[in-house]
C-alpha positions in Angstrom: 9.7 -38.4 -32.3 7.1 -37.8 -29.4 6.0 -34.1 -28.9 7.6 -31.6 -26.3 5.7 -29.1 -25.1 7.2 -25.5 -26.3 8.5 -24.7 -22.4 11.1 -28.5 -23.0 11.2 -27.8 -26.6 12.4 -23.9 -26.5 14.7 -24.5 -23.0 17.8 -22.7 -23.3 20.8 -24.6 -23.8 23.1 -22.1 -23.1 23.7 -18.8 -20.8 22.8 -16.8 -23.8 19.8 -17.8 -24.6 18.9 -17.5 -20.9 16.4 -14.1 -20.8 16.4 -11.5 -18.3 18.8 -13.1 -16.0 22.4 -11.4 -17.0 23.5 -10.7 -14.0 23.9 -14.3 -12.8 24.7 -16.0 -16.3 27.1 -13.2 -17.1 28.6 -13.9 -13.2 28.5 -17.6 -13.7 30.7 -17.2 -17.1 33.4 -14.5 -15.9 34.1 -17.1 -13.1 34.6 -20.1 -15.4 37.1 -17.7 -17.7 39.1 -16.5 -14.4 38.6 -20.3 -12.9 37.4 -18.8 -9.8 34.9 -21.8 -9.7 33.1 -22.1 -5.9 32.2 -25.5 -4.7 28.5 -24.6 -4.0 26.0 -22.3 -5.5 22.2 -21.4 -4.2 19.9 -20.5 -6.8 17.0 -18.3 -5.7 14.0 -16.9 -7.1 10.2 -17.3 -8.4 9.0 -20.4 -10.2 10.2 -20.8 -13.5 12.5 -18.4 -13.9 15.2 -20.4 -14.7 17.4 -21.7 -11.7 17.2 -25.6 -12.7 18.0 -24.7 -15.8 21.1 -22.1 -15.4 22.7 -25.0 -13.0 22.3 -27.5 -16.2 24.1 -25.3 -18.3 26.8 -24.5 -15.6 27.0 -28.3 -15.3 27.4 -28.3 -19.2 30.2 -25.2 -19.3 32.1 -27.7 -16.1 31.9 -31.2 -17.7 32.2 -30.3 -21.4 35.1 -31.9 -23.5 38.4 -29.5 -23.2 36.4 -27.5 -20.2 35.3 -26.0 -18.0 34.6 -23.4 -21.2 31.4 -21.4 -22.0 31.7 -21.9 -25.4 30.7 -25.4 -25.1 30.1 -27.2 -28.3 26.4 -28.1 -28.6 26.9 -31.7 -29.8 29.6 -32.4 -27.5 28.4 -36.3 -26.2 28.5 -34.8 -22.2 26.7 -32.1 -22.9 24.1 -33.6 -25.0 23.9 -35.9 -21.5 23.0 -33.6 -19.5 20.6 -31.8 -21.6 18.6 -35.2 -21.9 19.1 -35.7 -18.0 21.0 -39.0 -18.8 24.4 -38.0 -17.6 26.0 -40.2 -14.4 27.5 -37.2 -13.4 25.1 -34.7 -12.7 22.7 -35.9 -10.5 19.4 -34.2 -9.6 17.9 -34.7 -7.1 13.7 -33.7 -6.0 14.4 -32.3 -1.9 10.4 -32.5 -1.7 10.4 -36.1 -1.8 14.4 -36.8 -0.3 14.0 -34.6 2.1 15.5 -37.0 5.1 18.6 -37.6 7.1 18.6 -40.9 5.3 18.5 -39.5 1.8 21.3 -37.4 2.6 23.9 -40.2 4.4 23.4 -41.6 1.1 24.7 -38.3 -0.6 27.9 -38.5 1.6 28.8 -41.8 0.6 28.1 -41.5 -2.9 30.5 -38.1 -3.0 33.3 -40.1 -2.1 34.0 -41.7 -5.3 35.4 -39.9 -8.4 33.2 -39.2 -11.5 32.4 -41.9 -13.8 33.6 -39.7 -17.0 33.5 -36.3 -16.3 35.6 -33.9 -14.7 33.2 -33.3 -11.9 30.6 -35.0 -9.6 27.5 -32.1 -9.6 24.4 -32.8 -7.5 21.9 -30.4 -8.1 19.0 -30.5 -5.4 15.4 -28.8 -6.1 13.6 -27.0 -3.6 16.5 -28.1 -1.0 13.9 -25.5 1.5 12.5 -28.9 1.6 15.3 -30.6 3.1 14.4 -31.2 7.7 16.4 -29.5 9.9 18.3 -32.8 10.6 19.1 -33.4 6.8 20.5 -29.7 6.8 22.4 -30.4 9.2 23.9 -33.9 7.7 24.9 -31.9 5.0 26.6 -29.3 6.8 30.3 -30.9 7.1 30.1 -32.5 3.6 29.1 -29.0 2.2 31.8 -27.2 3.7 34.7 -29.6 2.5 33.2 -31.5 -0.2 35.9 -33.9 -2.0 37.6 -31.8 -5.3 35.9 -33.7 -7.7 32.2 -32.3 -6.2 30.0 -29.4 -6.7 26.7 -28.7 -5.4 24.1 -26.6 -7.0 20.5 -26.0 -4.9 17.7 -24.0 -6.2 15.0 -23.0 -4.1 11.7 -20.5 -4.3 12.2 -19.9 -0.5 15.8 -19.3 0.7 14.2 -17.8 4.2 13.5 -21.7 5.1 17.4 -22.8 4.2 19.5 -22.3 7.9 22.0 -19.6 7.7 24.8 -22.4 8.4 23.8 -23.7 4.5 23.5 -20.3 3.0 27.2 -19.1 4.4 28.5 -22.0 2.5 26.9 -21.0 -0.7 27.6 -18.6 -3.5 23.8 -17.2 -3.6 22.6 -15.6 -6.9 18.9 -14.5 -6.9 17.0 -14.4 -10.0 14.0 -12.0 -11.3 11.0 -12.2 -12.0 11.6 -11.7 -16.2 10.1 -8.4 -17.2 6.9 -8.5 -19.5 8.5 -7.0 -22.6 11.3 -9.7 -22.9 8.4 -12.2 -22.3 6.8 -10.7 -25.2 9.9 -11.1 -27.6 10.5 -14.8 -26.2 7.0 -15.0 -27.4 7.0 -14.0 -30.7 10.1 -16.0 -31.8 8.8 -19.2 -31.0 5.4 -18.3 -32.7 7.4 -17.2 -35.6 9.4 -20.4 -35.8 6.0 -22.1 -35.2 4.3 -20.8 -37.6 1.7 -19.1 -35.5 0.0 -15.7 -36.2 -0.2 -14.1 -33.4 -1.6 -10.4 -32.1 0.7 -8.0 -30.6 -1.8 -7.2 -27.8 -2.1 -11.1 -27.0 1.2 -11.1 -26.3 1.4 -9.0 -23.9 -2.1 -10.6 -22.5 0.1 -13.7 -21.8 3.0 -11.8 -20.6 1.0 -10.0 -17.9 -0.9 -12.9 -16.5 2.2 -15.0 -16.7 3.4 -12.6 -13.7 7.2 -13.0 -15.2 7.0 -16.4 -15.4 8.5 -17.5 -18.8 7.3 -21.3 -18.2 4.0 -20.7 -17.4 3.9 -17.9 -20.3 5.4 -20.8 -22.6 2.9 -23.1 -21.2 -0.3 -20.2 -21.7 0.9 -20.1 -25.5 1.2 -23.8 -26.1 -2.1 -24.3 -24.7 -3.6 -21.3 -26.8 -2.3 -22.9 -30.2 -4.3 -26.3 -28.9 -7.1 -24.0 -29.2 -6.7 -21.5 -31.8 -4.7 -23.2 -34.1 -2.4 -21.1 -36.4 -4.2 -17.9 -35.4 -4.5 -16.1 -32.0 -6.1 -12.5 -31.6 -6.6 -11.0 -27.7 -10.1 -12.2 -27.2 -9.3 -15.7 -27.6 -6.4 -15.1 -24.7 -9.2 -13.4 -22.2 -12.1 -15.6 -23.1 -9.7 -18.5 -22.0 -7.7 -17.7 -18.9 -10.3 -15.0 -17.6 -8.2 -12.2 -18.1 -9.5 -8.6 -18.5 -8.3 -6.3 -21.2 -6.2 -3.5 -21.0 -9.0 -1.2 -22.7 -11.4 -2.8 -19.9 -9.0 -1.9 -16.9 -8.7 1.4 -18.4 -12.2 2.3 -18.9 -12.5 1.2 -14.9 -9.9 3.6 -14.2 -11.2 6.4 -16.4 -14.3 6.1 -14.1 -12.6 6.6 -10.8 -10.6 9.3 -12.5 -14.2 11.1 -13.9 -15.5 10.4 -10.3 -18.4 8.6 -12.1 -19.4 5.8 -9.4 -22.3 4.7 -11.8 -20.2 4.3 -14.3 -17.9 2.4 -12.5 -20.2 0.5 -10.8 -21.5 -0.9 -14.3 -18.5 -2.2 -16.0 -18.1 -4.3 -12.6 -21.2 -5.9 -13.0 -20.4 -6.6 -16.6 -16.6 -7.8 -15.8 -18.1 -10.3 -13.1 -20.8 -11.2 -15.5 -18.6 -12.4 -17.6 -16.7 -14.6 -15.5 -13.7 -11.7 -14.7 -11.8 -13.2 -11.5 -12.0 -10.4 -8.9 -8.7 -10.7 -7.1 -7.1 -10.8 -10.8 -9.5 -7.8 -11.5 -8.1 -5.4 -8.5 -4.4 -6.5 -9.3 -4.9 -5.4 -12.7 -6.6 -2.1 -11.7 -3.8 -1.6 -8.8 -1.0 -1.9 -11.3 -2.6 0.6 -13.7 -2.7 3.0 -11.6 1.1 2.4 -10.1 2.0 2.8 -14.3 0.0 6.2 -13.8 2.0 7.3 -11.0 5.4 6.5 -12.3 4.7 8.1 -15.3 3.4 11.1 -13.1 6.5 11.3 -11.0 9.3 10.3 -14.2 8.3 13.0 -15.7 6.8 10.4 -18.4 9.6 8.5 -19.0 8.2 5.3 -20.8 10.7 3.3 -19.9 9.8 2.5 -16.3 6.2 0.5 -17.4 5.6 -2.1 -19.7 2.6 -0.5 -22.4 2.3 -0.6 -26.1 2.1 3.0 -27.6 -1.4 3.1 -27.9 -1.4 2.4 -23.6 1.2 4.8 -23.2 -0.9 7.4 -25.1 -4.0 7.2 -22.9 -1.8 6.5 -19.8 -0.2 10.1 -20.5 -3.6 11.7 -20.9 -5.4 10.6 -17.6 -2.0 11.5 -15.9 -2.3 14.9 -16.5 -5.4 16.0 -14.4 -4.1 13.4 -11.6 -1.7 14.6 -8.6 1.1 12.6 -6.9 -1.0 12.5 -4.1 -4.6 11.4 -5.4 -2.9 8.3 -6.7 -0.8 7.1 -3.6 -4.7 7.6 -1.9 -6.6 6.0 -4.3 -3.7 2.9 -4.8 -3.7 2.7 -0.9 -7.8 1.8 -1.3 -7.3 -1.3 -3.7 -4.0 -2.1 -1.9 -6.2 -2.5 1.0 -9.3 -4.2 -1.3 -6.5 -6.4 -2.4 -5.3 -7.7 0.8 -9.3 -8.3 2.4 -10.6 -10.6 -0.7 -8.1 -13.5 0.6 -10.7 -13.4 3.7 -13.9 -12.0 2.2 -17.0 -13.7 2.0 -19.1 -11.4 -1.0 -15.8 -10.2 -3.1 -17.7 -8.4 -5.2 -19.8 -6.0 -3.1 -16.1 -6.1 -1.6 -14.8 -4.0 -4.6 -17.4 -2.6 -5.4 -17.2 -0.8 -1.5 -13.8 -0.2 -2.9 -14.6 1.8 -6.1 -16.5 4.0 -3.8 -13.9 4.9 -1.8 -11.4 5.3 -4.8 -13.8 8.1 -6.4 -14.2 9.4 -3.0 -10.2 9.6 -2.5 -10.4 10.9 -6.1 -12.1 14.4 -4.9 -10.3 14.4 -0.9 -8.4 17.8 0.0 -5.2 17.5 1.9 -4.7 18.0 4.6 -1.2 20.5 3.5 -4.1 21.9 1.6 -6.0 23.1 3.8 -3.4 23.8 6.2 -2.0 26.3 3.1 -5.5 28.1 2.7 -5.8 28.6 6.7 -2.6 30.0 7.1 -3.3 32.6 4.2 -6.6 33.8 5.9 -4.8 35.0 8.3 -2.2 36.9 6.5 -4.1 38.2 3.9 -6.2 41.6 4.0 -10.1 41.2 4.3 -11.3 41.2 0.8 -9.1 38.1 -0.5 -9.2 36.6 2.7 -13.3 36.4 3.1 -14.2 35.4 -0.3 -11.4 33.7 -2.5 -9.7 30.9 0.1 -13.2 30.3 1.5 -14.6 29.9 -1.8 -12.0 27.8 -2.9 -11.7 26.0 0.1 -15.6 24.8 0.4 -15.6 24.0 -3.3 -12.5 21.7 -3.4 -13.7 20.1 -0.1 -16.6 18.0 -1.3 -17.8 15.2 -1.1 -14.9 13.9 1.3 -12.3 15.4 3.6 -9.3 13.6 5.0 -10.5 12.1 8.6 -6.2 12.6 9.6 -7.6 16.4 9.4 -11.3 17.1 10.0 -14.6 16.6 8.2 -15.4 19.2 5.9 -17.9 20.1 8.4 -14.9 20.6 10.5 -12.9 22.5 7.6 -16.0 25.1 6.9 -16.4 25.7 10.6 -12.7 26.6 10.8 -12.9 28.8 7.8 -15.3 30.7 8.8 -13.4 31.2 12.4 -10.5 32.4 10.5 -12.4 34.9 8.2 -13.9 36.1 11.5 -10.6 36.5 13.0 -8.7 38.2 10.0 -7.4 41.5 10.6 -9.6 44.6 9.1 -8.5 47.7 8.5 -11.2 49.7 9.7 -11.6 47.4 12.8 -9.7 47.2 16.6 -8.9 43.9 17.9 -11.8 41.1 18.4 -12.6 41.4 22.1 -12.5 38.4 24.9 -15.8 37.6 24.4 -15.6 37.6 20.8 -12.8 35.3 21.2 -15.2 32.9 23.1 -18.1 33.2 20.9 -15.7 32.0 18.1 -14.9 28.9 20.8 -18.0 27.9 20.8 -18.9 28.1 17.5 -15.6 25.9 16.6 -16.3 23.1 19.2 -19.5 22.2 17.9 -17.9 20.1 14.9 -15.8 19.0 17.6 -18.8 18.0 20.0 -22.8 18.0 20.9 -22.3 18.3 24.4 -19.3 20.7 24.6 -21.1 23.9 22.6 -23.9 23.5 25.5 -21.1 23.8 28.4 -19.1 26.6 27.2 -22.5 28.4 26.6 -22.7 28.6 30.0 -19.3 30.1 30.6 -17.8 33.3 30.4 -14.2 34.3 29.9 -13.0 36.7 32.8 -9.5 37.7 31.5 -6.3 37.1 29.3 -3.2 37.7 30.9 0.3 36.2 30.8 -0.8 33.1 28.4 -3.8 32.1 30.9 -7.4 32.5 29.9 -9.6 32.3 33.0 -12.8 30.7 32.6 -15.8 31.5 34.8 -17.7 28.2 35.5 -20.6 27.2 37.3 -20.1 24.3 40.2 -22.8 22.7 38.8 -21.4 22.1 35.1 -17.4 22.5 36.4 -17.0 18.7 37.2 -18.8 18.0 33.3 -16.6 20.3 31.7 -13.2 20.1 33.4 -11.2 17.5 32.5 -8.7 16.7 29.8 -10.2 15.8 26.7 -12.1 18.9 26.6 -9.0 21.0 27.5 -7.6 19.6 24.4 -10.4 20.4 22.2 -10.5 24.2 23.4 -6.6 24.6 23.2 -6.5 23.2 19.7 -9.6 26.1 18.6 -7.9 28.5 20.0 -4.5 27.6 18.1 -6.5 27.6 15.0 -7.8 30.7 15.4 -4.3 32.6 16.4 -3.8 31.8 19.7 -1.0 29.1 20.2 0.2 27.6 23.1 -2.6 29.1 25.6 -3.3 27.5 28.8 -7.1 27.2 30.6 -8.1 28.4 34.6 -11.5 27.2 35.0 -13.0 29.4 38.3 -16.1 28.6 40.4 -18.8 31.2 40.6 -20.4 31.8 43.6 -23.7 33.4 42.7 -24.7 34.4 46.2 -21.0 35.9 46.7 -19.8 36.1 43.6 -16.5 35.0 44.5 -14.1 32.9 42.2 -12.5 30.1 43.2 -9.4 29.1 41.0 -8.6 25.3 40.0 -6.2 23.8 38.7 -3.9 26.3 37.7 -1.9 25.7 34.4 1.5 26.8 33.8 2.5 29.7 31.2 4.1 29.4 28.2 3.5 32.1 25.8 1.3 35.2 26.0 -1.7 35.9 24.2 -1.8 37.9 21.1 -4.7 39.7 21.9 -5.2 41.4 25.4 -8.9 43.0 25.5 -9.7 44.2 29.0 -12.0 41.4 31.3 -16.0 42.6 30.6 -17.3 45.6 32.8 -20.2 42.8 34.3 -19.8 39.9 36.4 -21.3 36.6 34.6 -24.5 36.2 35.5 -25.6 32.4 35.9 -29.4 32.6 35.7 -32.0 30.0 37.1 -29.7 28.3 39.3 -31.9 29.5 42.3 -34.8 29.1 40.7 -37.1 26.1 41.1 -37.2 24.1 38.2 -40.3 22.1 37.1 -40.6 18.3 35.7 -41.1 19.1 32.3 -38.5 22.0 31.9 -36.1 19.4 33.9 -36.6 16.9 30.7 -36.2 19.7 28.3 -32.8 20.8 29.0 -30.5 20.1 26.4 -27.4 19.1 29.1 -30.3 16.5 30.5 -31.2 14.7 27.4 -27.2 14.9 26.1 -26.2 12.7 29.7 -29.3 10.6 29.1 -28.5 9.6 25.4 -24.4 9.2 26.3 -25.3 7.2 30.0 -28.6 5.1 28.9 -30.1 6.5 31.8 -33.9 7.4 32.4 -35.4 9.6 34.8 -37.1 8.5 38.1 -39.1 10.4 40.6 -37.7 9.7 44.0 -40.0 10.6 47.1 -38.8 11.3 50.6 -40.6 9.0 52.7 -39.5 10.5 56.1 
C-alpha cells in the first residue's frame, strides 16, 4: 500500500471525530434525526478546518445503506465510495478551475437525471467564491428549486465574494479556527499511534504556528518525523520552521515589562541572528501580551489562554506589577509595528523603534492620572498639597507623558500653577496680577512666542466672567486672535478659573485711554475678584528711538524672523 501523509491518513470519517467544530456537526446530525434536511448548505471558514470534509461525511450520513442515519456503518460499500472519492454520486467539483457559465450549464443538465445508486445526487463545489458573476447567476434558478433527488454543498474561505442572491439560498454554517489545546491532543494521538516520542512543549510549538489549522499542524508533524525520526524535542520544531520559543518571547516581554531597552534590544539582535522571522516575531510578542491582559482583567482565570502550567506561572507573575491600562498601550505599539512591516523596508530597525516605544508606554502616566492628582491640589490644605501630589506626580511622569494630555514639561508646569494657587490658611486670595503672572508662566510649555506677548500685558480687571487685558497696538494684532484665546482660557481653567472670557484693550500711552475689542460674551463669574491695580500699565520704550542692534536683539524680532524666514533690510528714503 502507497503511503498517505498523516493529514489523508488521520481524516475524520465521521462527525465525531471532527475536532473543535460541534456546533455544525452536532447541527448537521439533529437535522438528519428530525429529517429537516435543506437542499443547500455553505460551508465557511479558514483553510483546513474541515468544511470539505464535514460535507463528505454529510454525504456519507445521506447516501448510506438504510439512511440518511449518522450512525453510518464504516464498511458500508457507499460510504467506503465516498471516502475514497470514487462514488458517481457525490460529485466534487474545484470552482477555481470551473469557474464559468459553461461549467455550470453543464451542472443543470447533469441534475436532471436521478442518482446512479444512491439516494441522492450531492455536488460539492470548492471555493465556489471562485465561481464569475455570470456562473452565479446560472446557478441561481437551479439552486433555488433543485430536482428532489439533489443537494448542494459549497465551501468557501471567503463567503463576502459569494452574492447575497446564493447565500439566501443556503443554510450557512461557519467554522473556527480549532483552538490550540485541541490541536495539541489531535497531536499526541496520532504520535502515540505512530510511535513517535514527542515533547509536550513541541506540541504546542506546532499548535501555535499552525494558527488553528489542523491540516497544516498535521502536515508540520509529518514533516518533523521526516526529520527527527521517532524522537522530537522543541528545538528541533524552532530550528525548522523559524519559530521562537515561548521562554524567548517571554524573556522579550520581561524586558519591556523591566523597562530595560538594552536588554531588549539584545535578544532582538540575537532572535534575527538566528534567522527569527520578524513579522512571526511581533505576532508572537502581541499575543503574549493579550494572554497578560486577559489574565489581568479575568481575574486569572486560566481558562481564557492556551499555556502549559509552567507559562501560566510566569504569566501570573509579570501580571501583577502591570495595569489594564499599560497593556492596551503597549499592545496598541506592536499592533501598530504589526500592521507597518507588510510595507517596511528595514523590519528590524522597524521593531526595534517599536520596543522603544513599548518600554516608553511601559512608564507613561494617564492622563485620568494626572487629571486625579490636579484636582486634589486644589482641594487639599497646603502641606499635602505642595509636597506629596507634586512629588508623586514628577516622579511617575518620567521618561514619557501621554501627548492626548501634555508633555511632562507641560504636567510640571501645571503642578506648580496649582500648588501656587492652593488655598493657605494664613494667606488672602492670589491677586489679579498674581493670576497673570501664573498665565504666563503656564503658556510657556504652551508657546515661545506667547510668554513674550503676555509679558507685555497687564490685566486691568475681573468682573462678571470678563478679564480685561490691557494691550499695546503694536503687539494687539500678534496676540489677538483665536488660537491664543484658547491657550489662555484653557490655563486659566486649570488653574480654577472655568469658563472665563478675554477683552483685549488698546493703550493709548499719550492718553492713556482704552479702547475695548472684541467683546466676549459672559458665562460664569470669576472666583476670585481682587480689585484692578492702583497704577495704569506702563508700556515703556515705545516712544523711544530704538537703535539697529537693540532692534535685532528683541526677542519678539528674532521669534517672527525664525517662524516667517524673514531677514532684516535697511530701507533708505530716497526723497
Amino acid at each position: 500500500m502507497s503511503y498517505l501523509v498523516i493529514a489523508r491518513k488521520y481524516r475524520p470519517q465521521r462527525f465525531e471525530d471532527v475536532v473543535g467544530q460541534e456546533h455544525v456537526t452536532q447541527t448537521l446530525a439533529n437535522a438528519i434525526k428530525m429529517g429537516r434536511i435543506a437542499h443547500a448548505y455553505l460551508f465557511c471558514g479558514p483553510r483546513g478546518t474541515g468544511k470539505t470534509t464535514i460535507a463528505r461525511i454529510f454525504s456519507k450520513c445521506l447516501n448510506c445503506t438504510n439512511g440518511p442515519r449518522v450512525d453510518f456503518d464504516d464498511n458500508d460499500p457507499r460510504c467506503k465510495e465516498i471516502a475514497e472519492g470514487n462514488s458517481l454520486d457525490v460529485i466534487e467539483i474545484d470552482g477555481a478551475s470551473n469557474n464559468g457559465v459553461e461549467q455550470v450549464r453543464q451542472l443543470r443538465e447533469a441534475v436532471r437525471y436521478a442518482p446512479a445508486v444512491s439516494r441522492f445526487k450531492i455536488y460539492i463545489i470548492d471555493e465556489v467564491h471562485m465561481l464569475t458573476q455570470g456562473a452565479f447567476n446560472a446557478l441561481l434558478k437551479t439552486l433555488e428549486e433543485p430536482p428532489p433527488h439533489v443537494k448542494f454543498m459549497f465551501a468557501t474561505t471567503d463567503p463576502e465574494k459569494i452574492p447575497p442572491t446564493v447565500l439566501s439560498r443556503c443554510q450557512r454554517f461557519d467554522l473556527r479556527r480549532i483552538p490550540v489545546r485541541l490541536i495539541v491532543g489531535h497531536l499526541s494521538k496520532i504520535a502515540k499511534n505512530e510511535g513517535i516520542d514527542i515533547e509536550q512543549t513541541a506540541l504546542f510549538a506546532i499548535a501555535r504556528n499552525s494558527e488553528g489549522c489542523m491540516r497544516d499542524a498535521e502536515g508540520m508533524l509529518d514533516q518533523l518525523i521526516s526529520f527527527c525520526g521517532t524522537k522530537i524535542v522543541e528545538a528541533d520544531v524552532l530550528a525548522m520552521f523559524g519559530i521562537t520559543s515561548t521562554a524567548q518571547i517571554s524573556e522579550l516581554a520581561g524586558a519591556i515589562i523591566n523597562s530595560a531597552p538594552q536588554q531588549a534590544l539584545k535578544i532582538l539582535n540575537d532572535l534575527s541572528n538566528s534567522g527569527k522571522e520578524m513579522t512571526r516575531l511581533v505576532a508572537d510578542l502581541l499575543s503574549y501580551f493579550r494572554n497578560l491582559l486577559i489574565l489581568k482583567v479575568s481575574n486569572y482565570d486560566a481558562s481564557l489562554i492556551d499555556a502549559t502550567e509552567e507559562e501560566l506561572k510566569l504569566l501570573k507573575t509579570q501580571s501583577e506589577s502591570l495595569t489594564p491600562d499599560v497593556l492596551t498601550r503597549i499592545m496598541q505599539v506592536l499592533s501598530d509595528c504589526e500592521m507597518g512591516l507588510r510595507d517596511a523596508v528595514s523590519r528590524k530597525i522597524l521593531v526595534e523603534l517599536s520596543l522603544v516605544k513599548a518600554i516608553q508606554e511601559r512608564s507613561a502616566v494617564s492622563a485620568d492620572l494626572i487629571l486625579k492628582h490636579l484636582q486634589r491640589l486644589r482641594e487639599e490644605d497646603a502641606g499635602v498639597a505642595a509636597e506629596t501630589p507634586k512629588s508623586l506626580l514628577k516622579e511617575s511622569a518620567e521618561p514619557k507623558y501621554k501627548s492626548t494630555v501634555a508633555t511632562k514639561k507641560a504636567v510640571e508646569s501645571a503642578v506648580d500653577a496649582q500648588v501656587a494657587t492652593v488655598p493657605r490658611a494664613d494667606e488672602k486670595s492670589s491677586s489679579l496680577q498674581q493670576l497673570w503672572s501664573q498665565v504666563i508662566e503656564g503658556a510657556k510649555s504652551q508657546s515661545s512666542f506667547l510668554p513674550t506677548l503676555l509679558g507685555q500685558c497687564q490685566p486691568v480687571s475681573s468682573e462678571q466672567n470678563v478679564l480685561t487685558v490691557s494691550v499695546s497696538p503694536d503687539i494687539l494684532g500678534l496676540l489677538d486672535d483665536s488660537k491664543n484665546r484658547d491657550i489662555i482660557k484653557e490655563i486659566l481653567s486649570g488653574l480654577g478659573h472655568p469658563g472665563v472670557e478675554l477683552k483685549f484693550v488698546q493703550v493709548n500711552p499719550q492718553s492713556d485711554q482704552q479702547q475695548p475689542t472684541q467683546p466676549q460674551p459672559v458665562k460664569k463669574a470669576v472666583q476670585q475678584k481682587p480689585k484692578a491695580p492702583t497704577q495704569p500699565p506702563v508700556l515703556e520704550n515705545i516712544e523711544k528711538p530704538v537703535s539697529v542692534e537693540d532692534f535685532k536683539n528683541d526677542p519678539l524680532i528674532k521669534e517672527a524672523l525664525e517662524r516667517f524666514r524673514g531677514r532684516i533690510i535697511d530701507v533708505k528714503n530716497k526723497s
